[in-house]
C-alpha positions in Angstrom: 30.1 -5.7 19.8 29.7 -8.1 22.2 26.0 -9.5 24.0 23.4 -11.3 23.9 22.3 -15.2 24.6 24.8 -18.2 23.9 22.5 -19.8 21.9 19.8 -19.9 19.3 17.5 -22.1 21.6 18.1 -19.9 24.4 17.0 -16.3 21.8 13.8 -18.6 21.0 13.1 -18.9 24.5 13.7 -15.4 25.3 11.5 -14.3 22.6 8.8 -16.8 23.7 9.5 -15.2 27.4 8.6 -11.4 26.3 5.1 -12.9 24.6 5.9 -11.9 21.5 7.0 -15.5 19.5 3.8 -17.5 20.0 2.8 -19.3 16.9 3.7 -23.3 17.3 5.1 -23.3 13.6 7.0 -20.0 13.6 8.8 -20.9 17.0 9.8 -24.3 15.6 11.3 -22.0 12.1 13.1 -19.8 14.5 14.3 -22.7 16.1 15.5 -24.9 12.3 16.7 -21.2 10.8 20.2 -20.5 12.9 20.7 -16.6 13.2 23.9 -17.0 13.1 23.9 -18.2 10.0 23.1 -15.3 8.6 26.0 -12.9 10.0 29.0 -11.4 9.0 31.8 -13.4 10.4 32.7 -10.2 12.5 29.6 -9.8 14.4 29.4 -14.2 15.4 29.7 -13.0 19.0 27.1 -11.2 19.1 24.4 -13.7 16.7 22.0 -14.4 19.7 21.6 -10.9 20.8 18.1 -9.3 20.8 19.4 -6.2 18.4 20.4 -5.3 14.8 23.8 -6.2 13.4 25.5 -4.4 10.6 25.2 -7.0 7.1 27.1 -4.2 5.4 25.8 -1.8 2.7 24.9 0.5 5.7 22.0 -2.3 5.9 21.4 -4.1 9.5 20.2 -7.9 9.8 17.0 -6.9 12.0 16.8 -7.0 16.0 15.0 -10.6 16.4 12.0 -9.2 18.6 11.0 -7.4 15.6 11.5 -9.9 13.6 9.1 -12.2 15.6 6.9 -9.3 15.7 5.8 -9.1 12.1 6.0 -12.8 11.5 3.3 -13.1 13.8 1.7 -10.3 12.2 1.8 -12.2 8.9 1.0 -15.5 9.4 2.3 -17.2 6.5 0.2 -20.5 5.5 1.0 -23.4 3.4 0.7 -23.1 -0.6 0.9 -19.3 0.0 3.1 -17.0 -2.4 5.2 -15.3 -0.2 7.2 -11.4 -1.1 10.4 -10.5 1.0 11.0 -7.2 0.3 14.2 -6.2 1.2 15.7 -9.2 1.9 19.0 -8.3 3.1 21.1 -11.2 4.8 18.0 -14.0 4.1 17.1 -14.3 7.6 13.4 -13.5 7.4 13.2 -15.2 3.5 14.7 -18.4 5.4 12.2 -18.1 8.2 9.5 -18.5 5.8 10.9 -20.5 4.2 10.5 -22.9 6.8 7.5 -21.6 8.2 5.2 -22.6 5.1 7.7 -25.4 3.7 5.1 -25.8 0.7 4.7 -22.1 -0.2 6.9 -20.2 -3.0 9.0 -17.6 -1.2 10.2 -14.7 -3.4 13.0 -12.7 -2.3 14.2 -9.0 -3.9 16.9 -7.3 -2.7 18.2 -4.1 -4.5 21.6 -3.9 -3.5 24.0 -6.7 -5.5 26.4 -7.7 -2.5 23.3 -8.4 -0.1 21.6 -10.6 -3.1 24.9 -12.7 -3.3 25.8 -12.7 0.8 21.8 -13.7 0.7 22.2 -16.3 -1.5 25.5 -17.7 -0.2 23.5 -18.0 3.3 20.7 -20.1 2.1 22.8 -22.6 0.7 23.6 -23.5 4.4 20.1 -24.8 4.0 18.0 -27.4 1.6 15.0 -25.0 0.8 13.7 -25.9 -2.8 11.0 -23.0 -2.5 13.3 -19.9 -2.6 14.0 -17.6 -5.4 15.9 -14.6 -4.8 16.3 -11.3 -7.7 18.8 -8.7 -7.6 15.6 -6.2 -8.5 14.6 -2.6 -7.2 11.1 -4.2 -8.8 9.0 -6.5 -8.7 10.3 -9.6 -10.7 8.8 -10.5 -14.0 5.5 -12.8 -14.1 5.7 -12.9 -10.2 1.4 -12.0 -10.3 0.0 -11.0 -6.6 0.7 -12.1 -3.5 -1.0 -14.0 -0.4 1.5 -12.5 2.0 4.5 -9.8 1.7 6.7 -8.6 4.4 8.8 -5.4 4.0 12.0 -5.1 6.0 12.8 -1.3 5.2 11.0 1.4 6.4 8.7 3.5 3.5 7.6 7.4 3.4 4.1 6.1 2.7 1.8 2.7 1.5 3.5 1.5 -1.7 1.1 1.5 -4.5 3.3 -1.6 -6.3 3.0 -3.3 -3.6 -0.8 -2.9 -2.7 -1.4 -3.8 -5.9 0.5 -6.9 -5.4 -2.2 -8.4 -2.8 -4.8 -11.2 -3.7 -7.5 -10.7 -2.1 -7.3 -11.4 1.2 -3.8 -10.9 1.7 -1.6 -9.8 4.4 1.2 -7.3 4.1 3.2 -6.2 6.8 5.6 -3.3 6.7 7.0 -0.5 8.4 6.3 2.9 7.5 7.9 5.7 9.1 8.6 4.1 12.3 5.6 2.6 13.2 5.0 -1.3 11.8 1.2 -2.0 10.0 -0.1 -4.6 8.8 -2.5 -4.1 6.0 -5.2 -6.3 4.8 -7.0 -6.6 1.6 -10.7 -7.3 2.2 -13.5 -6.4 -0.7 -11.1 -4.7 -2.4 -10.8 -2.7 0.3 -7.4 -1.7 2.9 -7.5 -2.3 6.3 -5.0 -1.3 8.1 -3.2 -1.9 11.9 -0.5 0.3 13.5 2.4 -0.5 15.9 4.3 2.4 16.9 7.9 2.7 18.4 10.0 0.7 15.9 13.4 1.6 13.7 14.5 0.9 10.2 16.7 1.6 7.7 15.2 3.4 4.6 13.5 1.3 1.7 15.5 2.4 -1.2 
């Protein structure tokens, strides 16, 4: 597969282009975090493209607009705990990495071979506030969360997960294939919906 920009700066400035990257400190992580560095070796030429690409484990590093999308959605702040659900190839956990340098970034991934290619990948970089668990659960003594992003698309709301959120967190997820982001406010849900979106299947 071949496509796509010859660059990460010039995918940033696509991204800012289409009005979807907007955020000063989440264009300067997608600029720090190198997509590319978060590829299989098979798919390099196509790193900068604005689509999926196969991480293996039927599992796809996700198409960068979407990516953008729900980071936006989030809006991950300093001295948050951060969830990355699904974590796949590490892109995103990276991204938030760098977004909130001085938050705790959690990363589960159920599937063995991602957690390793996951970790392998952020050893490219020097983030000190990154765990990642081979889990299909929550990890132990993990408590709530100020903000989790899901990268695999659910049936329905997650109940572990909802009950995850502080109050006044953020979650943003897909469901079906629509994208929501779901605040906790008085106890209560609110939730947003974004249709027209694809992703593989939370397991």
């Amino acid at each position: 597969m071949f496509g796509g920009f010859k660059s990460n700066r010039e995918l940033v400035n696509h991204l800012i282009n289409r009005g979807v990257l907007k955020t000063e400190r989440i264009i300067k992580a997608f600029l720090e975090v190198d997509r590319a560095d978060f590829i299989r070796k098979g798919f390099l030429d196509s790193a900068y493209g604005d689509f999926p690409l196969p991480i293996g484990e039927g599992q796809t590093i996700s198409q960068p607009y979407t990516v953008a999308f729900m980071l936006e959605l989030l809006q991950p702040r300093e001295n948050d705990l951060i969830l990355d659900v699904g974590c796949g190839s590490c892109w995103t956990t990276a991204l938030l990495a760098s977004i909130a340098d001085n938050s705790r970034v959690i990363g589960v991934e159920i599937i063995k071979e991602l957690a390793e290619f996951c970790n392998g990948n952020l050893e490219k970089y020097n983030f000190d506030n990154v765990e990642i668990y081979n889990a299909d659960k929550l990890p132990p003594n993990s408590g709530t969360f100020n903000r989790i992003l899901v990268s695999a698309a659910a049936k329905e709301l997650p109940k572990e997960l909802v009950n995850a959120m502080m109050e006044d967190a953020i979650m943003v997820m897909p469901i079906n294939s629509s994208i929501f982001k779901v605040e906790k406010k008085g106890g209560k849900l609110l939730m947003e919906e974004y249709y027209g979106f694809a992703f593989v299947e939370l397991k």
